[in-house]
C-alpha positions in Angstrom: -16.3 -46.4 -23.8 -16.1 -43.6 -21.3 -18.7 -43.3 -18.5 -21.0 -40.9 -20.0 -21.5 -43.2 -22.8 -22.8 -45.7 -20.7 -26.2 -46.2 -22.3 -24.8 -46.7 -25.7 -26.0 -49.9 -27.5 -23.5 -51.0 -29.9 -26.0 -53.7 -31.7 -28.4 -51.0 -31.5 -29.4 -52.0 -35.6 -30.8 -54.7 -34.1 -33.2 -53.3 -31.9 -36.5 -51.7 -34.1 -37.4 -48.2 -32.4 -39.2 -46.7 -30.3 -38.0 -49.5 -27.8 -38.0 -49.8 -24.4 -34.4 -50.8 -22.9 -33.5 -52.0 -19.3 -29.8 -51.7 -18.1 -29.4 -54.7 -15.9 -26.4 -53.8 -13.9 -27.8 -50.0 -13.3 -31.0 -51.7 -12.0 -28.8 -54.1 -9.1 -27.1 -50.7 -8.4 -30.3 -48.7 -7.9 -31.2 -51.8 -5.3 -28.1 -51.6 -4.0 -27.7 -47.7 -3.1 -31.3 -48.5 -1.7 -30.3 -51.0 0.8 -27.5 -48.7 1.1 -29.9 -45.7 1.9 -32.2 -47.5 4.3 -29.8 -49.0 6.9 -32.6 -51.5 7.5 -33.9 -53.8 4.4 -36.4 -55.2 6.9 -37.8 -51.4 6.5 -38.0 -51.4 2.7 -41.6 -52.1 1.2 -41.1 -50.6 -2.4 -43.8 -50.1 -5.1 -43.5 -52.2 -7.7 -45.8 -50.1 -10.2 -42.8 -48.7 -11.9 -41.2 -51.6 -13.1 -44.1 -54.3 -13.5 -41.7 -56.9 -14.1 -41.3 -60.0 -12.5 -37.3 -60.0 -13.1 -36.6 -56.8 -11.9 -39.2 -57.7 -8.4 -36.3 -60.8 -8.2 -33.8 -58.9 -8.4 -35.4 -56.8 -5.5 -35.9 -59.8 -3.5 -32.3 -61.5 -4.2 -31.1 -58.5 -2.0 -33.2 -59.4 0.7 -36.0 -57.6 0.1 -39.6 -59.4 1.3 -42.0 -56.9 1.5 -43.3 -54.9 -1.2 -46.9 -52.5 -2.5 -48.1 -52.3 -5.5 -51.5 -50.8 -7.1 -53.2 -53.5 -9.1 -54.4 -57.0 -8.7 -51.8 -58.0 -11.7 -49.0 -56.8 -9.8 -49.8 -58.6 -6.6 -50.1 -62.0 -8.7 -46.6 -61.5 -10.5 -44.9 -60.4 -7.0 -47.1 -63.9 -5.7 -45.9 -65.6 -8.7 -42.1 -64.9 -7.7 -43.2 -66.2 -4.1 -42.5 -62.9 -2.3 -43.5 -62.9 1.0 -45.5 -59.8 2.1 -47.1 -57.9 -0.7 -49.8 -55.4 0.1 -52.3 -53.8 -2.5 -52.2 -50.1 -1.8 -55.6 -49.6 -3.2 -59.0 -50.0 -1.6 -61.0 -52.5 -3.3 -64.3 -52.0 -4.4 -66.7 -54.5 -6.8 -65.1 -56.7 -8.7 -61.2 -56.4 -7.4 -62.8 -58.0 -3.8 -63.4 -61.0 -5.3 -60.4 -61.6 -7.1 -58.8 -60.5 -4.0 -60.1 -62.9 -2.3 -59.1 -65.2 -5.0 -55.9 -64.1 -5.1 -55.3 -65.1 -1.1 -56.9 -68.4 -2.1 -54.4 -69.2 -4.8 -51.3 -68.3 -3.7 -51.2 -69.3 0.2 -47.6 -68.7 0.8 -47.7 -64.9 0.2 -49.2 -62.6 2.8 -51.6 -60.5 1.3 -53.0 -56.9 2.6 -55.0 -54.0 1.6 -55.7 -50.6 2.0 -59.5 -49.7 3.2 -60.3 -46.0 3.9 -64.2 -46.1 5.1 -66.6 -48.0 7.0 -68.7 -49.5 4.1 -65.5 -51.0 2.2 -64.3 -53.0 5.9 -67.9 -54.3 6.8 -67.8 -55.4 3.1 -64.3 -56.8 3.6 -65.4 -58.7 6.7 -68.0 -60.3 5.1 -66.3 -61.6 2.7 -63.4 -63.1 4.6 -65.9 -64.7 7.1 -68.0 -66.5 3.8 -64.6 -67.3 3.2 -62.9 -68.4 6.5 -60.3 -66.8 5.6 -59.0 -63.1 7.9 -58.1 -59.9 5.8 -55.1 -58.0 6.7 -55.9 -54.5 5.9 -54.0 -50.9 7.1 -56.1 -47.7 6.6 -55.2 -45.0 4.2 -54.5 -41.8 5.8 -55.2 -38.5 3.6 -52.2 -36.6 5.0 -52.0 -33.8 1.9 -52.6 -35.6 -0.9 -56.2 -35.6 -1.2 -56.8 -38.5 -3.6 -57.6 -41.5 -1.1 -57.7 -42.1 2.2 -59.4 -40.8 5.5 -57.8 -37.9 7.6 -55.9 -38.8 10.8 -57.9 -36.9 13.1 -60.6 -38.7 11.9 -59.5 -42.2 11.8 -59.4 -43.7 14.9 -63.4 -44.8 15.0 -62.4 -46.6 11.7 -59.6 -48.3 13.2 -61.8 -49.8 16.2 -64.8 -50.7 13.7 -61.6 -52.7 12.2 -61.1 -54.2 15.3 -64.4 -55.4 16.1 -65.0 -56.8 13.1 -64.6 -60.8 12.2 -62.0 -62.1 9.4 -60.7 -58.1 9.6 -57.2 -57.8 11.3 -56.3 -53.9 11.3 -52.2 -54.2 10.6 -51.3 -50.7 10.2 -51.6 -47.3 9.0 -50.6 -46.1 5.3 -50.0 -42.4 4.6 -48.6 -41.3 1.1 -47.6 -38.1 0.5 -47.0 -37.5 -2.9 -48.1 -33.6 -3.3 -44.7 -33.4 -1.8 -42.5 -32.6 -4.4 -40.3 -29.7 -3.3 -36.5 -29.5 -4.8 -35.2 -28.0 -1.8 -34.7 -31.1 0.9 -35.2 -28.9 3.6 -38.6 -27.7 2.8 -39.7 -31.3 1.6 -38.4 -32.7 5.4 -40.8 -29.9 6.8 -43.7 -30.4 4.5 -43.0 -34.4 5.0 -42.5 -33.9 9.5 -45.7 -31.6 9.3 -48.2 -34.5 7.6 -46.4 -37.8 9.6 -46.9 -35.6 12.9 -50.4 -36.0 12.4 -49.7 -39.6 12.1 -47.9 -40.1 14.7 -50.6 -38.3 16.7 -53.0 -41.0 15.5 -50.8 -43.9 16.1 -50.4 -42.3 20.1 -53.9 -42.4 20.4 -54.2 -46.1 19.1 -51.3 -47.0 21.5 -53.0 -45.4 24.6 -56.2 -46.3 23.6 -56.0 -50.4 22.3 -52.7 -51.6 23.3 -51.5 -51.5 19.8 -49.0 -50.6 18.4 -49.7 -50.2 14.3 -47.2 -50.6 11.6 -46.5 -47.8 9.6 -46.0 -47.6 6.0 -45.1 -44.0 4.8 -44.2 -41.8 1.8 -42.8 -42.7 -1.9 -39.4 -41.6 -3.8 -39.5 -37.6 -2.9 -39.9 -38.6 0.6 -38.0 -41.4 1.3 -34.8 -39.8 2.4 -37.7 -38.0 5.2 -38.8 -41.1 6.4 -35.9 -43.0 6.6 -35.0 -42.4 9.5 -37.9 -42.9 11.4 -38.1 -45.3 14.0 -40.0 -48.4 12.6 -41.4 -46.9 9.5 -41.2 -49.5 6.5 -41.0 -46.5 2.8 -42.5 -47.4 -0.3 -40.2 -45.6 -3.0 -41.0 -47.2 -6.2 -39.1 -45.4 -8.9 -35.8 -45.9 -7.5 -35.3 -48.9 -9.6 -35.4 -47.0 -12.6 -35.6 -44.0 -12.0 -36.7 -40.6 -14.3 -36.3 -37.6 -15.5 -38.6 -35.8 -13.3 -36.5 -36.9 -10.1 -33.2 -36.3 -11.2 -34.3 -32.8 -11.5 -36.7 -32.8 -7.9 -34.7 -34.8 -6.1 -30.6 -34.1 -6.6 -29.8 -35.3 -3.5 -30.9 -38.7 -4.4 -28.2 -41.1 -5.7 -30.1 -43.1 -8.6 -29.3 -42.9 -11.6 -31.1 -43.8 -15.0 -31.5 -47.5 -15.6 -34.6 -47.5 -18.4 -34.6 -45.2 -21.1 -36.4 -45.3 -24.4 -34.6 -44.9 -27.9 -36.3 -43.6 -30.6 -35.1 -42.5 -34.0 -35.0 -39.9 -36.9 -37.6 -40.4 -39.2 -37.6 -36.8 -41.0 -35.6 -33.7 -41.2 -38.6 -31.2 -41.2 -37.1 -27.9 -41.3 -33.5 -26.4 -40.6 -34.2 -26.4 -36.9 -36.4 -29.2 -36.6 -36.8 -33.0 -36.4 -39.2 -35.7 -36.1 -38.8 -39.0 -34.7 -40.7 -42.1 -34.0 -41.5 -41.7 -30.1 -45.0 -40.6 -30.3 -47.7 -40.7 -27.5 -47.8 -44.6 -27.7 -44.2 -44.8 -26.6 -43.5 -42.3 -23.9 -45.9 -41.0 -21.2 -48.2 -38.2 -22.4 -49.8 -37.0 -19.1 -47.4 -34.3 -18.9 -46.6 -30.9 -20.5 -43.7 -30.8 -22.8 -40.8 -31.5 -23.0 -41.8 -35.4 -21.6 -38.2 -36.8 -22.4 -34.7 -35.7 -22.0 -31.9 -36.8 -24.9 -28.6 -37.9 -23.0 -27.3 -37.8 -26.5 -28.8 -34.7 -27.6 -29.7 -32.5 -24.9 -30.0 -29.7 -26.8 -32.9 -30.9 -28.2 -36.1 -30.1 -27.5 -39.6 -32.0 -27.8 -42.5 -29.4 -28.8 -45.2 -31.6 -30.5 -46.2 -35.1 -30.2 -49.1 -37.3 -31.7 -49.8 -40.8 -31.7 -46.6 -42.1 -33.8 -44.8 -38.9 -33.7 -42.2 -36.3 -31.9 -41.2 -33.2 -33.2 -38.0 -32.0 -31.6 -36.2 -28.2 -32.2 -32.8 -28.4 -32.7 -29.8 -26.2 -33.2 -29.1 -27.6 -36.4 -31.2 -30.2 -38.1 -28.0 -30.9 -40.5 -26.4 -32.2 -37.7 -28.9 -35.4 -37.7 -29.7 -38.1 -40.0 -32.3 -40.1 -41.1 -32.3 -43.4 -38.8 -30.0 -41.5 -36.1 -30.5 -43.1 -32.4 -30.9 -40.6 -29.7 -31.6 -42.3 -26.3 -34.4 -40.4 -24.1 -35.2 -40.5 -20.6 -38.6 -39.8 -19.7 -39.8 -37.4 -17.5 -42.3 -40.0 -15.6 -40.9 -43.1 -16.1 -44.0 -45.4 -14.5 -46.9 -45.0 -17.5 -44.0 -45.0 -19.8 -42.8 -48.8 -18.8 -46.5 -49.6 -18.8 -46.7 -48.8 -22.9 -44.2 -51.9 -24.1 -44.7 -55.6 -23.8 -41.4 -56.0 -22.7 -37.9 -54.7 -22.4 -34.9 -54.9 -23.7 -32.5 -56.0 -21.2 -29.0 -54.7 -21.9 -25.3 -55.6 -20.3 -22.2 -54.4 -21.3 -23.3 -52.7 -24.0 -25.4 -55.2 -25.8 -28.7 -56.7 -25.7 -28.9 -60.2 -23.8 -32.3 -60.9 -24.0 -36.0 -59.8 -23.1 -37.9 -59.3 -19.6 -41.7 -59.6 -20.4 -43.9 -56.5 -18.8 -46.2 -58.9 -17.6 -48.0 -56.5 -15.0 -48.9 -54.3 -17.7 -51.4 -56.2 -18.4 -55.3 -56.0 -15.8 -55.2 -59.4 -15.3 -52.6 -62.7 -15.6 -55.1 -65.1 -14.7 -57.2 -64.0 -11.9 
């Protein structure tokens, strides 16, 4: 087949639609022009909330790969349950998720957990935990640098960092600062927006130096900003979609080397009208948080998605008597991370053909604690 055909299933009558599908070798190349990217693997900490998959986190850490973030207590088990090394949970837990934090340190002893904490009630809470628990919490603060989800501003961070400090079973490891608002296509405008919110960083982590002795470790940006970061002295990046890679990327980000390695197939259930189709990739299948068109066809990409429901996507097309009934088009998503987490598993496919199944197991709140 030639290279653009490179997502073509040929026992694709065997897979029912909509379907998730994972290209195996793709993935290891995604890893690999990572590595390649980074110069430093010891630097890499990606975000396993795209892929959720304990195969593809393997994969990850047959490269050499040890430390990784993810956003849920379910991801940190399955990264735990593939005995990787460093995983932090770039979330701040609050009520339940301490204990089964806690819990989660307790049952899997050879992985070094962390968290993110962005205030003063969450630490005190954290420390007493740890101490009824003799046990010490690594934890980095969340730094609001532009975002303005999560996270504590820069300037303002440094009483919370010596609270940390002074507080039993709490050892401050390092600063966190995402920067996700940053989503600019040309690179030189994302490197200034990205050098504009780490200065303030940096300012912080000067002030901790002078002040403590300490120097922090610094965790910084996602896929946008990676290339920004990456050359930063010391800074361990977090990209996350990478591995997979979207839609919505290869647009933002052209001068990133990734390339598609999940898609979802869908096919044609109804020939509406002479410019229109429907097929079966309704909201259930593909990510719904964003406007149309949420998919691209590599097979068709003329066509156009302009209505979706819950089992259904209409699609304009040049000419609907150029499709059939049970015709295979094969869509990348524009945000590839909610999409993964709508299927149970994938469909793992080399050279062509399906060679088994990799169980989304993260998808899920819980494993077992």
């Amino acid at each position: 087949m030639e290279n653009s055909d490179w997502y073509v299933i040929t026992n694709i009558a065997e897979i029912d639609s909509p379907a998730l599908v994972l290209y195996e070798e793709k993935i290891k190349e995604n890893i690999r022009l990572l590595k390649e990217m980074s110069g430093n693997v010891s630097l890499l900490r990606p975000h396993v909330k795209t892929n959720k998959i304990a195969e593809v986190c393997r994969l990850m850490l047959e490269e050499g790969i040890t430390k990784f973030k993810c956003a849920t207590i379910a991801e940190a088990e399955m990264l735990a349950m593939i005995q990787a090394p460093d995983v932090l949970l770039a979330y701040q837990p609050v009520g339940p998720k301490v204990q089964r934090l806690i819990k989660l340190i307790k049952t899997y002893p050879a992985t070094r957990f962390s968290c993110l904490i962005d205030n003063k009630e969450v630490v005190t809470a954290l420390s007493q935990e740890a101490v009824r628990n003799n046990m010490t919490l690594d934890v980095f603060i969340d730094l609001n640098v532009g975002m303005n989800r999560t996270g504590i501003l820069p300037e303002e961070a440094s009483p919370l960092f010596e609270l940390g400090l002074s507080l039993p079973g709490i050892h401050v490891a390092g600063l966190h600062a995402y920067d996700g608002h940053i989503k600019e296509v040309d690179m030189a405008l994302r490197q200034q927006q990205s050098d504009e919110g780490f200065n303030k960083v940096q300012a912080l982590t000067d002030k901790i130096q002078l002040k403590f002795g300490i120097t922090p470790i610094i965790i910084a940006g996602g896929s946008p900003t990676f290339p920004t970061h990456v050359y930063r002295a010391g800074v361990e990046c977090s990209p996350g979609t990478f591995v997979f890679w979207d839609r919505s990327y290869k647009v933002q980000c052209p001068e990133q080397p990734f390339d598609y390695a999940a898609l979802v197939i869908t096919r044609v259930i109804s020939l509406v009208d002479e410019h229109t189709i429907c097929t079966d990739l309704g909201h259930k299948s593909v990510a719904a948080e964003s406007p149309q068109p949420r998919v691209y066809f590599l097979n068709a990409p003329e066509a156009i998605p302009v209505g979706q429901s819950e089992e259904h996507m209409m699609i304009k097309v040049i000419n609907a008597a150029d499709y059939k009934i049970g015709d295979v088009l094969y869509a990348a998503p524009m945000h590839i991370c909610p999409s993964v987490a709508l299927y149970e598993r994938g469909i793992v496919i080399n050279d062509h053909k399906t060679v088994g199944e990799w169980k989304v197991i993260a998808r899920d709140r819980k494993i077992t604690i």
